[in-house]
Phi, psi and omega in degrees: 000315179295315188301348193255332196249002173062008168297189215218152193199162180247101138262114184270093195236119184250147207225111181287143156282137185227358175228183155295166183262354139177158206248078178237004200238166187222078195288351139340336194274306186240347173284072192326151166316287173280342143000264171335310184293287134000286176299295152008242188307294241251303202260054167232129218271356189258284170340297186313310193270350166294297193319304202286339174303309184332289179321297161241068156147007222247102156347159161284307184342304185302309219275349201269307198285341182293345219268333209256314172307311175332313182283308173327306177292337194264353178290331234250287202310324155313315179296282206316335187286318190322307219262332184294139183323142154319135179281133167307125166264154195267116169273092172151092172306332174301143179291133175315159186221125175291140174344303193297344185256010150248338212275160171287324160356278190327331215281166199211115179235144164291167221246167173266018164279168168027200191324117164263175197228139176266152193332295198309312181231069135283317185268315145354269188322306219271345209259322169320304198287336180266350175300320215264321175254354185228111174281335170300002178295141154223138185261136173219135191186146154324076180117348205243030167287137147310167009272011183277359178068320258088129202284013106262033193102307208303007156214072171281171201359040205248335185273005182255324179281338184238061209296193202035009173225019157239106177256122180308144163243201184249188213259084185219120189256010127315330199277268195335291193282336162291343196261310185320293177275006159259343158268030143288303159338265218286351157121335186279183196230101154289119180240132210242117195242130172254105204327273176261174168292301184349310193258028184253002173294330177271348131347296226311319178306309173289344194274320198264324186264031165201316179273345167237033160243343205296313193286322181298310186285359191226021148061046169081005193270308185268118147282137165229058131028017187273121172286147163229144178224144209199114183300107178232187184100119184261198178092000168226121185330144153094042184263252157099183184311346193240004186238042192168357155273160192273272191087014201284286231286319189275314188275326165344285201312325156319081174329154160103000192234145161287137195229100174247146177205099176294151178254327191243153147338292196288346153305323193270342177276307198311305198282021191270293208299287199312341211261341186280330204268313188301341202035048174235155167298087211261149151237141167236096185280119170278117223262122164293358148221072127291307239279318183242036170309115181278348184271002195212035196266186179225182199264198196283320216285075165304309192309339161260328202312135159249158134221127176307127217282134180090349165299100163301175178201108188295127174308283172221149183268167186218183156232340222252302189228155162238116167231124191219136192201134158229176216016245174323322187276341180277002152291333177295288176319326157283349148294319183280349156315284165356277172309304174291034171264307189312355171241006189049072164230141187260113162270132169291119165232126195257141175240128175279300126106322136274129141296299181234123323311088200250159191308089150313301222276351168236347136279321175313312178305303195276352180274326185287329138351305189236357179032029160214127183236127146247128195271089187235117187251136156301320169330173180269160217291311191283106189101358186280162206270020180271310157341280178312337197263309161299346204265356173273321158270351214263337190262323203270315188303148172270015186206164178306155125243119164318077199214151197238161165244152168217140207236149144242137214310142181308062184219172204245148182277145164256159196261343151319106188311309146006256170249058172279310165286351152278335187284312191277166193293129182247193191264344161289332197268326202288298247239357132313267226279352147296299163335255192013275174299311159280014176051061194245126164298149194223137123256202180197125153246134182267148171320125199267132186330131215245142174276151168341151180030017158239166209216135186274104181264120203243133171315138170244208191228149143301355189168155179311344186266014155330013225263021182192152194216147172269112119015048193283319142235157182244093198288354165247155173238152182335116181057012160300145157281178185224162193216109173319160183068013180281140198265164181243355188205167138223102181283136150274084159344163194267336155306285156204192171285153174196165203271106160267138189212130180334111168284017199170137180261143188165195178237166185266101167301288179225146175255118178297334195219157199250150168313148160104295197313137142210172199240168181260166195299150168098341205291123160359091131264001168226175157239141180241113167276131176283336191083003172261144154270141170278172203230329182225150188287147175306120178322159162256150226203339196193163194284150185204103206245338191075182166315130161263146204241073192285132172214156181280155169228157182319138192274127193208141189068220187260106182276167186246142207225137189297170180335131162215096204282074213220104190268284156308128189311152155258192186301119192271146187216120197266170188229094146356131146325119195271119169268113177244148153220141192257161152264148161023287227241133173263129166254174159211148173298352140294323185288338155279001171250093192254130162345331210282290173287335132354289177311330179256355194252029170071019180093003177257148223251197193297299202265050138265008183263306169325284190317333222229324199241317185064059168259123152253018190169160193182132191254132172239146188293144162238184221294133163096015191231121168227161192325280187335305186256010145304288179311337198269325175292331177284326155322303171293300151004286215271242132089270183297313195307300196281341150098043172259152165263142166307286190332337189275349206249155248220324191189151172215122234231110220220073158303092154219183181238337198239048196287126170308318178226161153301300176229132325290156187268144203324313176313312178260005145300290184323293164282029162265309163281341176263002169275357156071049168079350178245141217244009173301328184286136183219136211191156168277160174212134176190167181245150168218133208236115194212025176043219176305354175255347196298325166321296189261043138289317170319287204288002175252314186280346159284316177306319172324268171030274203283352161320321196245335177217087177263057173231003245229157178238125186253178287159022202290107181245144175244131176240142171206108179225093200258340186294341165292342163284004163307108169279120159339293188276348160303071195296332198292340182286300213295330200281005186233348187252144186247181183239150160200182184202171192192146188237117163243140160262126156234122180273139171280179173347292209275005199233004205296312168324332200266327186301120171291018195165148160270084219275124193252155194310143159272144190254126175222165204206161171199153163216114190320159182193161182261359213104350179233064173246302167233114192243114190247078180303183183255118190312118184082029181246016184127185168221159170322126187211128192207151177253096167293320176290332165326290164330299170316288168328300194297285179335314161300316208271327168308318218263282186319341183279332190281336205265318178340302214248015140311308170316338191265322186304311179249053168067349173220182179292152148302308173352297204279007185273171174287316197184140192261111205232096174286193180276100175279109174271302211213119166322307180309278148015282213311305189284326194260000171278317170332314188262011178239006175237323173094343202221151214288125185240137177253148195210123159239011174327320151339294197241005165260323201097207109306107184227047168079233180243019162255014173271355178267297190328301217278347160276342181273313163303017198223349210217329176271342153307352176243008203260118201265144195308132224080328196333144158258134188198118176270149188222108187218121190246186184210164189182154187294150177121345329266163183255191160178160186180183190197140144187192216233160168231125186228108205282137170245000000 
């Protein structure tokens, strides 16, 4: 009947057992005898179809001879097993994987150009794009036929674009993964969409016994290729226990499967792009509330996007912690990466981002780098892979690491969002168990209580990497009505300028803030009262924790400090007194608000430039003044004062950003001239280019030196001659940088006696830029171009993270320095290191400008003549590339 109408049919067979059931088992035992007999004769289904051959037509003869080849065979096979090699045993349930589709090398992320695309339909595009070029692609799910797409969207119109191959399933998630993997069997490339995580337990038989063992039990012979892509995750109202677990750590523990969990859009196409190129059996857990991130999206050429199957993917870089998080939680790591910048600890925040395989070899690495790890996992506590990871470092790593997890606890989420967010790891709980681990004071101030019907308008960001906005205008006024969507501002951004505009209609009580400040995102700057009283309170929709307030405490018991591989003191190394020379020529910010420049600049005078920059004047070279022979001057300056000879100096040391030439280099000019042109003196000589860090780049590479030759004089020069590189119409360029050059000496060990200070090793950092944050070209290549709000960010959150952790490296507080002296970049740069350290920064930017890496030398002539012996005194800059450091001076 099935064979004539091709229907579908129920068949109930009932089947005798004819032997034990294995052989430890003995059925004789529990079985009657005639039973046993019974079956025998009736129920053996090979007897039976011998009586029927007989009945028609068939010999005993034929059957005797089918029956004896049978036996032939099965003797010859039984012998070849006997006589066969013993089996090898496989550590890998996995399909081999080619190189390109691990090395990091590979990976292809999408640009922050044109159409950007949110998680949901990034993975929409990658699945469209593989329907479209592969007819073995078949999509099979609950719902996710139009017009509903998927009960979140992610394949709306794709079963209008491709019909019969997005197929609706029954509401069975056995079904779904068994139909999945037998057309995998069968040649197709099955992507098997599963509603929630919640619902892969009645799965489980098909996921761990047929779909991760089919390549391992058949020696590499069945490949099932199978996507399972499966909505997971908490962090959103309306949830609860049966609607918000990951479960990644129970399906991970299956040999045979690939585990993947995007954070971003461009994660979610790339391990989308890897899991189709791997043929391998993948599950890719998404977190759904990601799916409409506006903050993590990518650009549309999904169809390239890669990511290498086994890869983490570093976030942000640190020295001080490792914070590793995948899905819902590496926003979390990052908020709280976030926060501990106000005290300058660099937190590393790693997206594993792979579950199964995932990057030993890059926590392990930032874990031995900062020898503090934490681990944040959504999952519930016991067995969880934040577990595997730590016990994994704890084995591979060479140096102590400190490490903690935050979990959430062996308990099920609830649906009152309240407490859904205590139970599960928040931005509270991360950044308590860091305070812990880093013997960091933590409080919280809340949000101050707001009266009926007023309504508080809090500064925002152009974008998630905001943290802080300029006040550039204030377009309303004190007891103006207001019109929601009316603007009230116009804030700068590290992007651009952009329009804050009113969330609420009502009139304006107060103003918080003055044109110029600036504040950080979220802080209060206006009251609008509206007249309404609310009648009901606001659902809470998000953690709502207040401000957090970190401050360092004095160091006691054992902190833990990365690797220091140190045999020996090293050599203590002094410092000279510093000799500068500026150029020539005095600007003042009137003489640069020329008529001209005037037409563009909105009316603005000399002190909006003070108020913006806190420049009033900046010294430029004139005709017949070039580095080289700035710096020449100052050597000599410096030279007589310290009663030195060329002959005396041991390396010469070349800071610039603005070099006259390639070859030669500034460094062996400089000593060509102070060789008055003869060439009898013979000394190292080199430049080194760190931009706005180059001083204590300079002064780390003199130190090292006298490490090996501490009888030895080093040679520090700094040359900057940056206004010919100004563009006239760049105001943002033209008004800050000065040209100076500056000369230091260091003495080793044996000369110590001669130093106006001691000098401690400087600890430096770079985190690679492409350029088009900040760019300083080569004379007649262009002019200078820099993103100032960008710079700020970077610069501030860079200088304090550097000075920490010389201070940590040597045993004391920032406290305990006398006085702090950055890179005068930006008066603002100044004012937000002040506030944030607590201890006195000295700025003479006032009558210089920005002159590079000759801006510390040139504060050290104004600040070591006065600096009483013991002094303590930090030294910390920032610079394009970008560079950045820190280090100490203890004045004699």
């Amino acid at each position: 009947e099935i064979r004539q109408t091709r229907g579908p049919a129920l068949m109930v067979v009932d089947f005798e057992r004819l032997s034990s059931h294995t052989n430890a088992d003995d059925q004789t035992i529990y079985r009657p005898a005639e039973e046993l007999e019974i079956g025998r004769r009736s129920g053996d289904a090979v007897a039976r179809f011998r009586a029927w051959l007989l009945e028609h037509g068939w010999t005993a003869e034929q059957l005797a001879e089918i029956e004896n080849q049978v036996q032939q065979q099965l003797d010859q096979a039984e012998e070849a097993s006997a006589l066969g090699a013993d089996p090898e045993p496989v550590f890998d349930a996995k399909k081999p994987l080619r190189v390109e589709l691990t090395h990091p090398s590979r990976e292809q992320r999408g640009s922050e150009q044109g159409l950007q695309l949110i998680m949901r339909d990034a993975m929409r595009a990658v699945l469209r794009d593989k329907l479209s070029t592969d007819p073995r692609v078949v999509l099979f799910g609950e719902d996710i036929e139009d017009p509903k797409g998927d009960v979140f969207g992610v394949t709306k119109g794709l079963s209008t674009e491709f019909p019969g191959r997005v197929l609706n399933s029954a509401l069975s998630e056995a079904t779904i993964l068994g139909t999945a993997i037998g057309r995998a069997v069968a040649g197709q490339r099955p992507v098997a969409f599963i509603q929630f995580a919640d619902f892969m337990p009645p799965a489980y038989n098909q996921l761990t016994t047929e779909l991760a063992t089919l390549f391992w039990r058949t020696g590499g012979q069945v490949n099932v290729p199978v996507i399972v892509m499966i909505a997971c995750g908490g962090y959103r109202p309306g949830l609860g226990p049966y609607h918000a677990q990951t479960l990644e750590s129970v399906i991970a523990h299956t040999p045979g499967l690939d585990v993947f969990m995007p954070a971003t859009a461009c994660d979610a196409a790339g391990l989308l792009n890897a899991a189709f190129q791997s043929e391998r059996p993948t599950v890719i857990l998404y977190p759904k509330s990601l799916l409409n991130n506006p903050e993590a999206t990518t650009s549309a050429d999904v169809d390239r996007q890669f990511i290498p199957i086994g890869t983490a993917r570093k976030v942000r870089g640190g020295r001080d912690l490792t914070l590793v998080g995948w899905g819902n939680t590496v926003q979390l790591c990052g908020r709280v990466a976030l926060a501990l910048e106000s005290i300058g600890v660099e937190a590393e925040v790693i997206d594993l981002r792979c579950i199964s395989p995932w990057d030993q070899q890059t926590i392990v690495a930032s874990a031995e780098k900062t020898a503090r790890l934490i681990v944040v996992q959504e999952d519930n506590h016991t067995c969880g892979l934040g577990a595997e990871i730590l016990a994994t470092v704890a084995q591979q790593t060479r140096v102590p690491v400190a490490m903690r997890r935050v979990t959430r606890p062996d308990t099920h989420i609830p649906c009152n969002f309240v407490c859904q967010m205590q139970v599960m790891p928040s931005f509270q709980r991360v950044l308590a168990t860091v305070a812990e681990l880093m013997n960091l004071d933590l409080s919280w101030v809340q949000k101050p209580q707001v009266d009926d019907g007023m309504h508080l308008v809090e500064a925002i960001g152009s974008g998630p990497s905001d943290d802080t906005v300029v006040v550039v205008e204030l377009r309303a006024e004190v007891g103006s009505q207001v019109q929601r969507g009316e603007v009230l501002a116009s804030l700068e951004a590290t992007k651009s300028v952009f329009e804050l505009t009113s969330p609420v209609s009502g009139v304006l009580e107060q103003i918080l803030v003055a044109e110029g400040d600036v504040v950080d995102v979220g802080t209060p700057i206006m009251r609008i009262n509206t007249g309404q009283t609310s009648r009901r309170p606001k659902p809470i929709t998000q953690e709502t924790c207040g401000t957090p307030v970190l401050s360092r405490r004095a160091i006691t018991g054992t902190l833990h400090l990365p690797a220091q591989y140190q045999q020996r003191r090293p050599f203590f190394v002094g410092m000279s007194s510093v000799s500068t020379v500026t150029g020539s020529r005095l600007v003042t910010n009137s003489e640069l608000l020329t008529p001209d420049r005037m037409k563009n600049l909105n009316g603005m005078c000399a002190e909006d430039i003070i108020r913006r920059t806190g420049i009033e004047s900046r010294m430029w070279a004139t005709a017949g003044e070039d580095a080289v022979n700035m710096a020449v001057q100052a050597c000599w300056q410096l030279m007589d004062q310290q009663h030195l000879i060329v002959d005396d100096l041991d390396l010469v040391i070349c800071s610039t950003t603005s070099p006259t030439t390639v070859t030669p280099s500034m460094a062996c000019q400089i000593l060509n001239s102070l060789c008055r042109g003869k060439s009898e003196v013979m000394t190292q000589a080199y430049d080194i280019n760190a931009a706005c860090s180059g001083y204590l780049y300079a002064l780390q590479s003199g130190f090292d030196y006298l490490q090996s030759t501490p009888h030895g004089r080093v040679l520090i020069v700094t040359a900057e001659v940056l206004s010919p590189l100004l563009n006239p119409e760049d105001f943002d360029t033209a008004i800050l940088f000065g040209d100076a050059s500056s000369a230091t000496i260091l003495y080793g060990e044996a000369h110590l006696e001669r130093a106006r200070a001691r000098l401690y090793r400087p600890d430096l950092a770079a985190k690679g830029e492409d350029g088009s944050t900040l760019t300083v070209p080569l004379l007649h290549d262009g002019y200078i171009q820099m993103k100032g709000r960008r710079v700020f960010s970077e610069a501030v959150r860079s200088m304090v993270a550097s000075l920490n952790r010389v201070c940590d490296r040597e045993h004391i507080q920032v406290s305990d320095l006398k006085m702090v002296i950055p890179h005068q970049a930006n008066q603002r740069i100044i004012d937000a290191i002040q506030e944030r350290i607590g201890v006195d920064v000295f700025s003479n930017i006032r009558r210089y400008g920005n002159t590079s890496s000759s801006s510390i030398p040139l504060c050290l002539t104004d600040v070591l003549p006065g600096a009483a012996t013991g002094d303590r005194i930090g030294l910390c800059a920032f610079g394009g590339g970008f560079t950045f450091g820190a280090s100490i001076l203890e004045a004699s």
